[in-house]
C-alpha positions in Angstrom: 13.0 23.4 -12.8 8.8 22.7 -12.3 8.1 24.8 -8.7 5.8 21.8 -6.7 3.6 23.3 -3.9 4.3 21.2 -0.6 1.0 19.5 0.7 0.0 17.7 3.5 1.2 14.2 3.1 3.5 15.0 0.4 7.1 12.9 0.5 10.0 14.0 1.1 12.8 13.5 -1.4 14.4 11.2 0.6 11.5 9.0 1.0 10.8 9.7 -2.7 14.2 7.7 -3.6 13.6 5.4 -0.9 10.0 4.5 -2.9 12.3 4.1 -5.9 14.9 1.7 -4.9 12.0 -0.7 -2.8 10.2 -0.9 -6.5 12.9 -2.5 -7.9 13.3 -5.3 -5.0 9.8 -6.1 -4.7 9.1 -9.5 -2.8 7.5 -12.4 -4.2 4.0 -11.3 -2.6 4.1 -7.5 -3.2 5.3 -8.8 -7.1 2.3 -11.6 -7.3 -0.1 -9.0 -6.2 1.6 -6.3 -8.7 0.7 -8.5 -11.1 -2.8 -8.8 -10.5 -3.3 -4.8 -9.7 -1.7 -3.0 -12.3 -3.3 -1.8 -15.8 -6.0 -0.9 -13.5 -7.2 -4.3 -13.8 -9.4 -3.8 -10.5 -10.8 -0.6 -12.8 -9.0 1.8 -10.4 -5.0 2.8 -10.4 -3.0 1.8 -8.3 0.9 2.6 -7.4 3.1 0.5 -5.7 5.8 1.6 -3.6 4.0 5.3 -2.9 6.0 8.0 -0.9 3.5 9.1 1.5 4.8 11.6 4.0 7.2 9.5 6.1 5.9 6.4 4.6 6.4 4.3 1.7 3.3 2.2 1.2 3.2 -1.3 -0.7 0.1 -0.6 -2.7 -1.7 2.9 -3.0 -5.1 4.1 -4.6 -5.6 7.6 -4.7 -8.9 7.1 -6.0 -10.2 5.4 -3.0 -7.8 6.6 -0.7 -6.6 3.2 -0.1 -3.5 2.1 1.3 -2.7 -2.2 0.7 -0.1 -3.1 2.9 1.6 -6.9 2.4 2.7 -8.0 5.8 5.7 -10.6 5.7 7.6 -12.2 8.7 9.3 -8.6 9.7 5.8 -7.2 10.6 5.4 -9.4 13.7 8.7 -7.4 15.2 7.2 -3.8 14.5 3.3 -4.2 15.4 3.6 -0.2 17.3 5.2 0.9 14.0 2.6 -0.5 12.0 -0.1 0.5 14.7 1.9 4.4 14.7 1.7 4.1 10.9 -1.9 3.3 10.5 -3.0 5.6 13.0 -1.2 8.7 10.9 -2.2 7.6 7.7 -5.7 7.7 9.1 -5.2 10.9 10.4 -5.2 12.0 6.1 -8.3 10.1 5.0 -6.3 6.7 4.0 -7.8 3.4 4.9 -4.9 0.8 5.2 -5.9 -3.1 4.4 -3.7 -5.6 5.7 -3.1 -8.4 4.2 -0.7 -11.4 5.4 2.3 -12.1 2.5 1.4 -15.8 2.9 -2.5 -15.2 2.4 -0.6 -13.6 -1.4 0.9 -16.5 -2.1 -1.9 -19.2 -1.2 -5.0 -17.7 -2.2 -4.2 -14.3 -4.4 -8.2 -14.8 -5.5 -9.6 -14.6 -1.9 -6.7 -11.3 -1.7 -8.1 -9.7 -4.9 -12.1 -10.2 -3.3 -10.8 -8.3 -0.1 -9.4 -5.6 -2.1 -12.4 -5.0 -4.1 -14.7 -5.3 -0.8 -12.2 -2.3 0.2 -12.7 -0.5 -2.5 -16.3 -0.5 -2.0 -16.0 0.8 1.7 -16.3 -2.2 3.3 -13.5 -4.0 5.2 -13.3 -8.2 5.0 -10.5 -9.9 7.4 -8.5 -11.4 4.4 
């Protein structure tokens, strides 16, 4: 067995599982927008379903240290989670986009353009 130093940030196993199991029941959004991130087709890696300390995030860059988070109907019950969320991941240098699961499915285009803006530093409201 490989010894792995513990960083800041770094999953626990649990979560680590947890990541595994949520990539194999993607939702229709987090798969539509799979689709159009992976291969680095935006020129940068991304992972999807990325253990982050307590967190599992939808979409991760390390590169950019960019999180993409796909907000369905269960978001609108759990807006201090999110808020708690956003505000730790912030705490490690990770920028968290936002982007409404409905925006996925209606305009993926517009999505894609707000994810590039992102990954150039600058923030649209998708």
């Amino acid at each position: 067995m490989r010894w792995r130093r513990r960083t800041a940030g770094a999953a626990g196993r649990d979560k680590v599982e947890f990541a595994r199991e949520q990539r194999q029941s993607l939702t229709h959004a987090e798969n539509l927008l799979w689709e159009a991130l992976r291969r680095r087709a935006l020129g940068v890696r991304f992972r999807r379903q990325h253990p982050i300390g307590d967190y599992v995030l939808d979409f991760y860059c390390g590169e950019a240290q960019l999180a993409v988070e796909i907000d369905g109907p269960t978001h609108a019950d759990q807006q201090g989670y999110d808020d708690a969320r956003d505000r730790w991941l912030g705490s490690t240098g990770i920028r968290v986009l936002r982007i409404p699961a409905g925006l996925v499915h209606e305009d993926l285009p517009q999505v894609l353009g707000a994810i590039r803006a992102a990954l150039r530093g600058r923030f649209p409201s998708p």
